[in-house]
N, C-alpha and C positions, 0 to 999 in steps of 0.2 A: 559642618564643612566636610564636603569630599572630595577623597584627593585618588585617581589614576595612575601607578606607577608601571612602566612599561617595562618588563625585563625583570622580575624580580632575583637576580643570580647573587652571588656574595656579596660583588660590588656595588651593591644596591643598598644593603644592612645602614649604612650610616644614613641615607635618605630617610628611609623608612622610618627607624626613631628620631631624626628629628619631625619628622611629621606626626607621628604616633604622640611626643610631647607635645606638639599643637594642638592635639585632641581632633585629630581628621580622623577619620573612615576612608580607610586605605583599600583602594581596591587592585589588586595585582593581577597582570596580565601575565603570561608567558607559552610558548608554546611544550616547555618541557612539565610532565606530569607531576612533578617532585621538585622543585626549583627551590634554593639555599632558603631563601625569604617566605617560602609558605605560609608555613606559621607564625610569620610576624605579621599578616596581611587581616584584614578584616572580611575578605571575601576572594576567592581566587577565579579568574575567567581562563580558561585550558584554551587559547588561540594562539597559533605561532603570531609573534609579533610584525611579520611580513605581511600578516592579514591584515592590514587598514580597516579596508570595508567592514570587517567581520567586527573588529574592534568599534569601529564607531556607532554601527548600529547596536551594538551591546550596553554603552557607555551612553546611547541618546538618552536612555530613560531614569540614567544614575544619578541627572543632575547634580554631576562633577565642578570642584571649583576651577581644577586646574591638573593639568597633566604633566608625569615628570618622567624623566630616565637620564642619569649619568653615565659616563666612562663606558660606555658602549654606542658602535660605531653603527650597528643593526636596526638599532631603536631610534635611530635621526627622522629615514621616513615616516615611520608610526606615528611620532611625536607629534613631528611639524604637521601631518594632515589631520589629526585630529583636534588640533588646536584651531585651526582652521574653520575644519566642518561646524566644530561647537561654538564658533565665535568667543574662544578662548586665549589668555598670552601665550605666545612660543613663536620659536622660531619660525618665518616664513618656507613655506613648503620650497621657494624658489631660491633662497639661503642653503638649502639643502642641496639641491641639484644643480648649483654652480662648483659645489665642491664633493658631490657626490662619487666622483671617480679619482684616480690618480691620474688616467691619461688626459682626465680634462683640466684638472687643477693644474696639471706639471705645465702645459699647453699655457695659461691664465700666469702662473707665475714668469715664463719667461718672460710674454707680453709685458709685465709691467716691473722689470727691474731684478725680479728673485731670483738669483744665482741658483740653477736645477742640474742633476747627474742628467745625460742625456739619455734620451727616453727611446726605446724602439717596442715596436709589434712584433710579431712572428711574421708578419708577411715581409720586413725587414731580414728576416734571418741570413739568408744569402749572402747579403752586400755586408753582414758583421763580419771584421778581423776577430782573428783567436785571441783574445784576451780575459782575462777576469769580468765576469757581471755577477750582476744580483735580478735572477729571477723572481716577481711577483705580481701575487693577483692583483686586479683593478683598483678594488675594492681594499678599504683597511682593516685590519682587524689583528693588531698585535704583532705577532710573528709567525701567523697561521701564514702557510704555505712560501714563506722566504728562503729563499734558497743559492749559498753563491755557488757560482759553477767557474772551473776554468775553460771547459770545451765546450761552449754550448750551441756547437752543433753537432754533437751525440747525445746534447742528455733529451731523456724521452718526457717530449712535454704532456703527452697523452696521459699517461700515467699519473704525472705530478698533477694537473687538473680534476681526475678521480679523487685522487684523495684527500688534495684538502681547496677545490675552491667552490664557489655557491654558483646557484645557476645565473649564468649572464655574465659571469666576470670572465675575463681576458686577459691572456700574458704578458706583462711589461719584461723587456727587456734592460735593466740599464746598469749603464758604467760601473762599476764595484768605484769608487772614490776613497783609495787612504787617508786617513788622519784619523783628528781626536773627536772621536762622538760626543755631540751636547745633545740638551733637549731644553727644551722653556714651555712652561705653563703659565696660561696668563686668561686674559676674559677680554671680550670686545664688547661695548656698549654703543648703542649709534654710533658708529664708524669711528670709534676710538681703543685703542688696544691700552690693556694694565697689566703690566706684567706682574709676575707674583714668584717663582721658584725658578732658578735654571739648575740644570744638573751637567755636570762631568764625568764621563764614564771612565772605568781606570782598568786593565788588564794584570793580572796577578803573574808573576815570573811561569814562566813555562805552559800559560794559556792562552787560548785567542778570542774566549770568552771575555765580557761585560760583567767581573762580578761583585762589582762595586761601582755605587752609586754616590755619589755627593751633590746634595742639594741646599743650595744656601740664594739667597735675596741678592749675595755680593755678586755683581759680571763682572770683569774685569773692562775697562772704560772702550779699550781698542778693538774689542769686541762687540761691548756692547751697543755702539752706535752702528754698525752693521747691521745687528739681528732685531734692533727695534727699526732701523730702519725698514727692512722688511715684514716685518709686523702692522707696520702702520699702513703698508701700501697694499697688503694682503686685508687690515679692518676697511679700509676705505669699499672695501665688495661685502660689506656684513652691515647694514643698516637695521637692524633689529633691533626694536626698545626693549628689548630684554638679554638680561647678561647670557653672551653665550660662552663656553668654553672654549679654548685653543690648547691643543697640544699638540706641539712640534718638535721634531728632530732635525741636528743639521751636524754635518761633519766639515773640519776645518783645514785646510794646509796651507802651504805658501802660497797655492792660486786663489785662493778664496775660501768663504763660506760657504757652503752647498746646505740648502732646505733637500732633507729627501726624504722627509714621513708628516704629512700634517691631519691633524683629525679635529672635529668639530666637536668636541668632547672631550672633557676633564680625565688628563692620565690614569690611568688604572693602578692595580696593585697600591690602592688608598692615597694614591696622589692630591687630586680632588678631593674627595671625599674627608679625609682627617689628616695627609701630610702636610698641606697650603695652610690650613690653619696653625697646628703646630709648630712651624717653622716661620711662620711668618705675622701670627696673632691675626687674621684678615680671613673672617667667617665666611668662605666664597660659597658654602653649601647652602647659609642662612640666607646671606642676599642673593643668588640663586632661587631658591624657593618663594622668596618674595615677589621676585621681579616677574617671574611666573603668575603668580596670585595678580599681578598688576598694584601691588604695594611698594611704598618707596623704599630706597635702596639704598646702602652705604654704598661708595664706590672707596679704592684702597687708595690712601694719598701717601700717607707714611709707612714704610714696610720694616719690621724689625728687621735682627740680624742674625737670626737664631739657624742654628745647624742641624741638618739631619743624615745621616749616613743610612741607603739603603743596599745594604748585600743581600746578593743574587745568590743562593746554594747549589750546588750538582752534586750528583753522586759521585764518588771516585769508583763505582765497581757498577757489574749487571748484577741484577737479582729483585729479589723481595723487600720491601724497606719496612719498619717496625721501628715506630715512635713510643720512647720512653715519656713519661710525665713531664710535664712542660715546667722549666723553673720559674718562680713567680719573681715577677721585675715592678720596679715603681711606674710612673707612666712613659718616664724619657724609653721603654723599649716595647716595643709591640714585634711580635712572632707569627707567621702563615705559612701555614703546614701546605703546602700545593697540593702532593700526593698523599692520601692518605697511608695507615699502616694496611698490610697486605695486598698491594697494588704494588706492580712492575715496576721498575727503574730502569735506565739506559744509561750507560755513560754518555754523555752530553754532546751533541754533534753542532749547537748552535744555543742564543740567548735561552729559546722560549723552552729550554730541557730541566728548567728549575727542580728543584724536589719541593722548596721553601725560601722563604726572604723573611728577612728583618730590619726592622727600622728603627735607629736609634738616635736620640738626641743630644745633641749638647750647646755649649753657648760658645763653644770654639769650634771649630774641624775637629781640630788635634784632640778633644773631648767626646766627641760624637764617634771619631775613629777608633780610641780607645776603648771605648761602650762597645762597640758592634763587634771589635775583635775579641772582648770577653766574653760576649754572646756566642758567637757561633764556635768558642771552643767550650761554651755549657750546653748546646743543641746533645739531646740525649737519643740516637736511634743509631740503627741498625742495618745493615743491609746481607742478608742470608743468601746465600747463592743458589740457581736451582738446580 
């Protein structure tokens, strides 16, 4: 059996061995020389993963079972077309490019009910009042190129477009919306949404960072017939026999619930990958891989009730950072170093400024909270000035 993995980067590692325990022939695609996963691969193809073409006429002669990629937002087109061309499962290429953009998907969720931030272009800009927004690219891909601005009709878009967005993507303009930030992860199966984790995001005294995370199966009821409501009205556009990922973002206040980040693909920072499971007993990487293979599927009916706490790290100073030895924890804690030691820090201007996170579990909040905050007061490094 061979298996095609598209992206081989960190967030890939959990894929990879459970496929590597199947006893597949793992062949890793990526465009970077050197990619986290290398050496767990059975073969590596050096193609940026934006190459389709390149990619499937490499793969015609591999006699592949099945192709896969998580928690990356890059590797949707790849996927979906060369599941296709091979007469392979996976997502339909047309699943892909109905939610390929944000200004098309924002567009699609008003049409059918999903409370959205309102949405402007740049050719907009004129007719915007002075207010707070959140500038970003089309396209999703974490916190790469987010930006809130209060004047944004001085800030220089030119610039911001150089540095971090891909070619073809385009400025959204929209509303900055106060409240309290959630997120839900969950799976769609022929036009059926399963939820599986939601999270609360919590701000620390004197920050306006996200640097706690809390993810548990529990919503609270007044909420959560809102956010499944829209869930179900967003699967009802996903008819794919194979399980797809959702992760979504939505912030809350006394006018509503606002959807204002959604991706076709299992959260990152081991969301997917190994926190859905540990928090919730519900193998979504297993039946994932299956439903790929065209094999049958558990779908989740009962979902435990288990805790997980993930904290967000920053540095409190600029300089050089220097990781001491890592304390060794049972399984409730897992640690990810972002930066390595001798690599630059900043003090933190936004979410995506991490150094490191950690995820800790317990069978309460109040257990999984107390875990995380005796971790990150055991985090052993350094930060040297230059």
């Amino acid at each position: 059996m061979k298996a095609a993995v598209i992206g081989i980067s960190y967030y890939q590692r959990h894929l990879i061995e459970q496929l590597k325990n199947k006893n597949f022939y793992i062949i890793g695609v990526d465009g970077d020389a050197d990619p986290y996963c290398k050496n767990m691969v059975d073969e590596f193809l050096h193609i940026d993963v934006k190459d389709s073409d390149t990619i499937i006429e490499q793969l015609k002669v591999k006699q592949i079972n099945g192709v896969f990629s998580v928690a990356s937002d890059i590797t949707l087109p790849a996927t979906s077309k060369i599941a296709s061309a091979l007469g392979l499962p996976g997502m339909k290429y047309q699943t892909y490019k109905s939610f390929e953009s944000k200004d098309r998907y924002y567009d699609l969720f008003d049409n059918i009910g999903v409370k959205v931030p309102k949405t402007y272009t740049i050719e907009d800009l004129d007719d915007l009042p002075t207010k707070k927004y959140i500038i970003k690219p089309s396209q999703g891909a974490g916190n790469r190129g987010i930006a809130v601005v209060e004047d944004v009709h001085n800030f220089d878009f030119t610039n911001h477009q150089d540095l971090y967005y891909r070619e073809g993507e385009i400025h959204l303009i929209q509303e900055f919306i106060e409240g309290q930030k959630h997120s839900f992860d969950g799976i769609v199966y022929k036009n059926k949404f399963y939820p599986l984790v939601f999270s609360q995001s919590y701000n620390r005294p004197s920050s306006s960072l996200s640097n706690e995370i809390h993810f548990s199966s529990l919503i609270d009821n007044s909420y959560k017939n809102t956010v499944m409501d829209y869930c179900n009205k967003i699967a009802k556009h996903i008819s794919d026999d194979v399980i797809t990922p959702l992760h979504m973002e939505f912030i809350s206040n006394e006018e509503g619930i606002y959807l204002i980040d959604f991706s076709l693909r299992g959260g990152g920072y081991d969301i997917f990958t190994s926190l859905i499971f540990n928090a919730t007993g519900y193998d979504v990487l297993e039946n994932y891989i299956n439903s790929m293979l065209g094999n049958n599927i558990n779908l989740p009916d009962s979902i435990l009730t288990r805790y997980a706490v993930m904290n967000l790290v920053y540095s409190e100073k600029e300089g050089v950072i220097e990781w001491d030895k890592k304390k060794e924890y049972n399984k409730d804690v897992f640690i990810k170093q972002i930066v390595e030691s001798g690599n630059k820090v900043n003090l933190p201007k936004r979410d995506g400024d991490r150094i490191a996170y950690t995820i800790c579990y317990g069978d309460t909040l109040e257990e999984a909270k107390t875990l995380s905050t005796k971790v990150e007061l055991d985090l052993n490094y350094k930060v040297n000035e230059l």
